[in-house]
N, C-alpha and C positions, 0 to 999 in steps of 0.2 A: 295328589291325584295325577300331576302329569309325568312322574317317578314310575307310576305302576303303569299308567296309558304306554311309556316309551318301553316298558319293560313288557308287556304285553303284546306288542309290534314286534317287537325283536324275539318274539317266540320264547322267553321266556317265561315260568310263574315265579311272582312275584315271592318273598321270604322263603325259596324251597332251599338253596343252597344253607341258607341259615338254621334251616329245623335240621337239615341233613344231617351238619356239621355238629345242633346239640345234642342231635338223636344219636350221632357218633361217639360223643362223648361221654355221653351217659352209660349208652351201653357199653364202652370198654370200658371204665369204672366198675362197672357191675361184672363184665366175667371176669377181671383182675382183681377183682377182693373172693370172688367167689372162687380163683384158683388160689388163691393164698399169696400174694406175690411180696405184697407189703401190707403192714399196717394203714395205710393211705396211700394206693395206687393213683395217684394224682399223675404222674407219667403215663398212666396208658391213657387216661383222658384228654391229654396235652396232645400223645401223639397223633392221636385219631382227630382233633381240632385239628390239626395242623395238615395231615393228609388228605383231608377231603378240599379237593380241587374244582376245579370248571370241567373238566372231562375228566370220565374213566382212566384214560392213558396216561394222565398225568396225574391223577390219583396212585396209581399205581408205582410210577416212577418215582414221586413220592417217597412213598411207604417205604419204597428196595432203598433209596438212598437214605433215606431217615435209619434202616436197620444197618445199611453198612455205619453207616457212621459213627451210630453209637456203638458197635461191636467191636470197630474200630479205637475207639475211644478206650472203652473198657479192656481191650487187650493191652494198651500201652499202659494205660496204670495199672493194671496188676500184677505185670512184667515189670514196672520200678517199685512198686509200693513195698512187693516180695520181696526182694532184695537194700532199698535202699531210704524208705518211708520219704515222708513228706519233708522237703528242701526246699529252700530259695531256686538253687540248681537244677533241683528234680523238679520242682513245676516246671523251669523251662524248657525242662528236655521234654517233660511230657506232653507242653501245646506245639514246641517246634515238630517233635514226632509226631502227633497227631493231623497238624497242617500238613505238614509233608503226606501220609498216608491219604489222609482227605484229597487233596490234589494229583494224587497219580489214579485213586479211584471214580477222579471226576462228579462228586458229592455235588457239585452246584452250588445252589439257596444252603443246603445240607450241612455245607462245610464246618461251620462255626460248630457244631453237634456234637464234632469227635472231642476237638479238645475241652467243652465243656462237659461230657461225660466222664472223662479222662481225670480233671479236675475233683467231680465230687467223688469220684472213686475215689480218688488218689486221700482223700480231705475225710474219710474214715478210719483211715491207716491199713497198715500191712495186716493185722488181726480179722477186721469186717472186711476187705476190700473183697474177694472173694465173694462173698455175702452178697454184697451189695449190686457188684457186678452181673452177676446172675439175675438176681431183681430187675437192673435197670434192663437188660437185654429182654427178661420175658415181658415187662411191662410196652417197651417199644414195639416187639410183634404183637403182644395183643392191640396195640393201639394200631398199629398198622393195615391189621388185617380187617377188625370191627370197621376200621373209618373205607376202607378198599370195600368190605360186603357192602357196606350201606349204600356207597353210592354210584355200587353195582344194580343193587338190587331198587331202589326207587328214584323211577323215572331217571333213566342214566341220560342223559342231553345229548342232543344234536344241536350245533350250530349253523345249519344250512342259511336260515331266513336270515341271521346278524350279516354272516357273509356277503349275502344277496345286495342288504341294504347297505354294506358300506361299500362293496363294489360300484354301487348305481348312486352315493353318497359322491365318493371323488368324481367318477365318471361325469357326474352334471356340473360338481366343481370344474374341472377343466373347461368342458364348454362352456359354461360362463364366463372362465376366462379366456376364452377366444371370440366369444360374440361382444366382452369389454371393449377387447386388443381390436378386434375389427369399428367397432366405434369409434378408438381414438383415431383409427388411419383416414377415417371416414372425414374428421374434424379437421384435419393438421395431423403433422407430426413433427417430434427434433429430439436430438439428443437425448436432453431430459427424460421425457418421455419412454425414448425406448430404454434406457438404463433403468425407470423404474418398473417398464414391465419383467423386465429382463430382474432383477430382484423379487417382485411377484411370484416369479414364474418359478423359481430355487426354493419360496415358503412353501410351493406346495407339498416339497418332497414327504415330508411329515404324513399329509394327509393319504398320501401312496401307502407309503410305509403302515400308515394303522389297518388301510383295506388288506394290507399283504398277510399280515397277523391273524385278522378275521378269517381271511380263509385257511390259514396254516390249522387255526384253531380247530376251525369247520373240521380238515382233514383229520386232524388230532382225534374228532370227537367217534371216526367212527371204529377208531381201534379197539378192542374187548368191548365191544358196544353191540348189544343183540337189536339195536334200532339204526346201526350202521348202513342199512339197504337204501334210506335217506340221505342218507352221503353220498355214497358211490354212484346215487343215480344222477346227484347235481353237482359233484367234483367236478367231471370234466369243462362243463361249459361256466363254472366258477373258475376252475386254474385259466381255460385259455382265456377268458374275457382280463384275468389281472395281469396275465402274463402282457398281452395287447395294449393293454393299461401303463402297464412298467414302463414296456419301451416306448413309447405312446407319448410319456412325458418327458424321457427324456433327450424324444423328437422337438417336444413342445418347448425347453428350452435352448436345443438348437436354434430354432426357429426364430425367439426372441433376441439372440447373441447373431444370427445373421444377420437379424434388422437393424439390435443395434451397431453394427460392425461398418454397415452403409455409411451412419452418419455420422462417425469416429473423426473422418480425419477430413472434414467438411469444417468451413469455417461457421461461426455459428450463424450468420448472416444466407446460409445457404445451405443449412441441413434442411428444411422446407421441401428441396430441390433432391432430397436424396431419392425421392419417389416422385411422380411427378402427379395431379390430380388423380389423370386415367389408373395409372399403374396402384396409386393407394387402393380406389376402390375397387378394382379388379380381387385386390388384394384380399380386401375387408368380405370381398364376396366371397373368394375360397376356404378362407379363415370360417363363414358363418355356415357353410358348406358343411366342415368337417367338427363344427359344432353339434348341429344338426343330426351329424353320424355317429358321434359322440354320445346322445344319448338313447339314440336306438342300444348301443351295446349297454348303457345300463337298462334298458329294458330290457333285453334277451340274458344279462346276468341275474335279473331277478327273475326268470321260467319263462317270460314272453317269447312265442319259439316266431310268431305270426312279426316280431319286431324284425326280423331280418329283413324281409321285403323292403320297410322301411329304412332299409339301412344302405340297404344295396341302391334304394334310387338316391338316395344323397350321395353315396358313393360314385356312380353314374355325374350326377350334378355337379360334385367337386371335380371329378377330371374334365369338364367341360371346360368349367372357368377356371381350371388351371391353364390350360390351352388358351385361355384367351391371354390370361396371365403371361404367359409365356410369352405371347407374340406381342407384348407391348413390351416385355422387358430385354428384349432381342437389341443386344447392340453390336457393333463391330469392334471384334478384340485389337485388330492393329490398331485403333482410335480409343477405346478407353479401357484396356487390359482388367483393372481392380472391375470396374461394372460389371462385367462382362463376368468376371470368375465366382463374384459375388452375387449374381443375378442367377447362375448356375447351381449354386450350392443351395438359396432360399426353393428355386423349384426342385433341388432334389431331396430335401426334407420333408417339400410337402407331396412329393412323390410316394417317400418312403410312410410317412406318414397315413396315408390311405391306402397302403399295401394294410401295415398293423390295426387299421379298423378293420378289415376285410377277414384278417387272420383273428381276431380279435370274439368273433360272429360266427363264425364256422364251425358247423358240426362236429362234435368227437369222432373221431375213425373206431376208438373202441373202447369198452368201456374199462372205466377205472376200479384199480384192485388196490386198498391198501397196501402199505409202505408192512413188508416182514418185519415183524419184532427182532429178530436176530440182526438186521441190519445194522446197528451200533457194532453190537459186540466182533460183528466179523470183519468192522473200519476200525476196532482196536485191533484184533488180533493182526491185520493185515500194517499196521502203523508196527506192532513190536516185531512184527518180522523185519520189517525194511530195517530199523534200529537193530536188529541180531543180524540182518545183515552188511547192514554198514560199520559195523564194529568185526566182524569175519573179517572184512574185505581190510580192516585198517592193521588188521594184528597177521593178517596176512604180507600185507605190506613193509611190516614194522619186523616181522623173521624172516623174509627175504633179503632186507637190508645190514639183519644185522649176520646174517652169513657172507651177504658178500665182504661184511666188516674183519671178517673172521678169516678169509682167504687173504685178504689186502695185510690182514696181522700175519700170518704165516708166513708171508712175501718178507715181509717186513722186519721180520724176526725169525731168520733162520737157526738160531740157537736155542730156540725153545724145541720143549719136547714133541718130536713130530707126531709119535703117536697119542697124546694128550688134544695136540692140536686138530688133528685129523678125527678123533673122536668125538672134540666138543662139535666142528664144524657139519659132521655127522648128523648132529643130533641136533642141529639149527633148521637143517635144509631140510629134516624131517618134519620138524614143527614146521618147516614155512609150509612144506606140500601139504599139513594136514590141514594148516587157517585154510589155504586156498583151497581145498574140498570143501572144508566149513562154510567156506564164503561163496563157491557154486551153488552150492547146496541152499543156501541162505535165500540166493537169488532166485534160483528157481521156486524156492516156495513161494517169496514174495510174487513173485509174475502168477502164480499160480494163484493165488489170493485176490489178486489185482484181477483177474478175469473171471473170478468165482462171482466177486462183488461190481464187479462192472453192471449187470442188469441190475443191481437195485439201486444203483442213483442214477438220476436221469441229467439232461443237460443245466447247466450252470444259469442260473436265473440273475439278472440284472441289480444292480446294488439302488434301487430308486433314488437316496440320496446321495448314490456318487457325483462328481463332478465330468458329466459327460459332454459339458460345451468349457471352452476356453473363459479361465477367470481376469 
């Protein structure tokens, strides 16, 4: 019961992915014996298990990679089997060929698919392979496409609500780890201590990292999705709440590598004295401030629009008692320089820090439009231009030098046949002039590519589990 209850929260129904996937199965079984494919189209059934996904988009992705693959597959073995049948040799060339092809097509999960397709082809011989080939290619579209309708066609999913809740899931995680953090300063502090929040504060990254999934997915779900109007209407105040979040945390473990940094190089008799009474709970009060703020933003990430108010007077309240904060931790840099640079950096974290809840809360300026399908294919095409054009630019390189090699040999050997020599050097400096138009030309398309696809990716979002304070 509490399996179905958490699956019922999170906006799911309960065994649908499962009927999906046998209702997928069954039916490409059924129109692949009813097109004739095999005696036991057991592959289209496989492949339509295998395709139906958590979203339409990756359903779909899916399915294209699962067909390259095995096409892939099946064209390498029927290209050796034709020629050279089954070998100790010829299986290797067949999985290294098919690896290889799988990896420049970027197959993914897919990969392993070519050269086991590759394999049973090849494991019929030169006679059926042919045969078989054929089969296994129409059995994978049918399976492809059955397992794509279905979970086109019933109740295709949005992930808005899962998003929602693992947004405002870390979101209260961290504030609880700052109404802790503000407790111990409350108590005492030393060393210890802050090293162990300061490790705390590094496990959370995990939990970032899964909210960042939930919404990627969210966004995922509302691609080929005719229930997509449910996404796009709660993407933006999901992206900007995780993005706020991202950086967010990894203010919060600044914060903690500041504090411990205070009582580093304090003997242990007098890290006590890193903060003094007043200055902890000053401390302990901004910290429980921007807890406070903390979870107003997972309540406006789950649709609360009325939570901002709530958010902005704690925001309000933390720069109070930062200001207070401030003026207790005020020392004179000629007399103790480390406090002093040290006491600057803790208040401009937590500066920076109620900047990112503010940005965190803040209405979209406009609304969000799914991510163009075409966007992949035009961040390949625009990767093999640079690659055609940095291969221009080196073989341009490589006949400019080797003319000059060509004039320094003439110099060099005036007995050879001038006309011979003057002819080959001719016909160097000609290839070089051609690479370098080749290699213009190269470049200007890549720049050209490179501004085509510039609007469809947006700025570079933070690595949550990078290491963004000193280890």
């Amino acid at each position: 019961m509490k399996i179905i209850d958490n699956a019922l929260r999170s906006g799911r129904v309960p065994g649908l992915r499962t009927a999906k996937s046998t209702l997928g199965a069954v039916l490409a079984y059924v129109v692949a014996d009813l097109l004739g494919t095999s005696a036991a189209p057991i592959l289209a059934a496989l492949t339509a298990l295998l395709v139906v996904q958590v979203t339409v988009y990756e359903t779909v992705a899916t399915g294209v990679q699962r067909m390259f693959s095995v096409l892939a597959g099946v064209l390498v073995a029927v290209a050796i089997a034709t020629f050279v049948g089954l070998h100790w040799w010829s299986l290797g060339a067949v999985v290294a060929l098919s690896l290889i092809i799988g990896v420049y097509l970027r197959l993914g999960s897919n990969l392993v698919e070519a050269p086991i397709s590759a394999m049973l082809v090849l494991a019929v011989g030169s006679i059926g392979a042919e045969s078989a080939a054929i089969n296994r290619v129409y059995e994978t579209l049918v399976g492809a496409v059955v397992g794509i309708a279905v979970n086109f066609a019933i109740a295709p999913p949005v992930h808005v609500r899962p998003a929602g809740e693992a947004i405002g899931q870390v979101a209260n995680r961290l504030a609880e780890f700052l109404r802790e953090l503000a407790g111990d300063l409350r108590v005492g502090w030393s060393r210890a201590a802050a090293q162990r929040r300061l490790e705390e504060a590094r496990a959370l990254g995990p939990d970032v990292a899964k909210a960042e999934k939930s919404v990627v997915r969210a966004e995922q779900s509302a691609l080929l999705n005719p229930r997509g109007a449910e996404v796009r209407e709660a993407q933006p105040r999901l992206r900007t709440a995780m993005t706020g979040i991202e950086l967010w945390y990894i203010l919060l473990r600044t914060l903690c590598r500041e504090i411990f940094d205070r009582t580093f190089y304090l003997p242990p008799e007098k890290e006590i004295e890193a903060y003094g009474p007043q200055a902890r709970a000053a401390l302990a009060d901004v910290l429980e401030r921007a807890a406070a703020a903390m979870c107003g933003v997972a309540a406006v990430a789950g649709g609360d629009d009325d939570a901002r108010a709530q958010v902005h007077e704690s925001l309000t309240a933390l720069h109070a008692r930062r200001e207070h904060l401030g003026r207790l931790l005020l020392v004179d840099p000629h007399v103790d320089a480390a406090a002093w640079q040290q006491h600057g950096a803790l208040l401009a974290v937590i500066d920076r820090m109620r900047v990112e809840i503010e940005a965190a809360v803040r209405p979209a300026a406009e609304p969000w439009r799914p991510p163009l399908l075409t966007e992949r294919p035009k961040q390949a095409v625009r990767r093999m231009i640079d690659v055609a054009a940095e291969a221009a630019t080196n073989a341009a390189a490589a006949a400019e030098a080797s003319a000059r090699d060509l004039k320094s040999l003439r110099r060099l050997m005036p007995d050879a046949e001038p006309e011979r020599v003057r002819e080959a050097a001719d016909e160097v400096a000609d290839a070089a002039a051609l690479a370098r138009s080749a290699a213009d030309a190269a470049e200007r398309a890549a720049r050209t590519a490179a501004e085509e696809a510039a609007p469809l990716t947006g700025p570079e979002r933070p690595d949550p589990t990078g290491d963004a304070d000193r280890r």
